[in-house]
C-alpha positions as CSV (number, residue, x, y, z in Angstrom):
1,X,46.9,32.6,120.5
2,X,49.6,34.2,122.1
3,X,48.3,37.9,121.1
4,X,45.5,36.9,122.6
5,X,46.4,35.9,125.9
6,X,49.2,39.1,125.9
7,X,46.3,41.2,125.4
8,X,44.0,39.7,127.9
9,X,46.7,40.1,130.5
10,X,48.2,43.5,129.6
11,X,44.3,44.7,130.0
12,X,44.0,42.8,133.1
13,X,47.1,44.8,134.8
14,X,45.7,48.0,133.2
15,X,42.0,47.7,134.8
16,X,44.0,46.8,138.5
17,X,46.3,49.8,137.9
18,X,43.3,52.0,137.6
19,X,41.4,50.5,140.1
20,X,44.2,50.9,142.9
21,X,44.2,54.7,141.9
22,X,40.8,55.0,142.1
23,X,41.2,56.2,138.7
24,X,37.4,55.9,136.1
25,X,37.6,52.4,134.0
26,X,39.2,53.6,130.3
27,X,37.0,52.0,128.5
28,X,33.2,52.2,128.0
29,X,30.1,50.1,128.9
30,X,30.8,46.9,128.8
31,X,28.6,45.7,125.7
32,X,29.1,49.1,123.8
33,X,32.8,48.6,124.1
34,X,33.1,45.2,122.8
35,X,30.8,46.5,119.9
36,X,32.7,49.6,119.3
37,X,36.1,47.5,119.3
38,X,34.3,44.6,116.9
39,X,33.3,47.2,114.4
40,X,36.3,49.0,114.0
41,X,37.9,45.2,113.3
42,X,35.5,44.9,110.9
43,X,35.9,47.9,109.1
44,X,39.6,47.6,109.0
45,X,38.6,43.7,107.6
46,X,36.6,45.3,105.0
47,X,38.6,47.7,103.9
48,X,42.1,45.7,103.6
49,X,39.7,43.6,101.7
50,X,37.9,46.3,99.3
51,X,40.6,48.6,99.3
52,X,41.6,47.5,95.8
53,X,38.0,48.2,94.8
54,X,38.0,51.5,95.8
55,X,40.7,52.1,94.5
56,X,39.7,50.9,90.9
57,X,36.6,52.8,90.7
58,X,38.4,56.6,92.1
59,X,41.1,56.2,89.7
């Protein structure tokens, strides 16, 4: 839980640091961001977890 609030706040200071330089938001759209970010979780999910799959079948 605390990761999660660390990152909720660090990205909270980021977005008012850009927006007091006027600077573009660093991330994009809203949805297609959070789907972007949830699929590269999953594929790192999958892979820790298949990893050792692959790695039996290209040996």
């Amino acid at each position: 839980m605390k990761e999660i609030i660390l990152a909720l706040v660090t990205g909270l200071v980021v977005g008012i640091v850009f927006a007091a330089l006027k600077l573009p938001i660093p991330a994009p759209p809203a949805l297609a961001g959070v789907a972007g970010i949830v699929g590269i979780y999953l594929g790192f999910k999958v892979m820790l977890w298949m990893g050792p799959v692959f790695t039996e079948i290209f040996k």
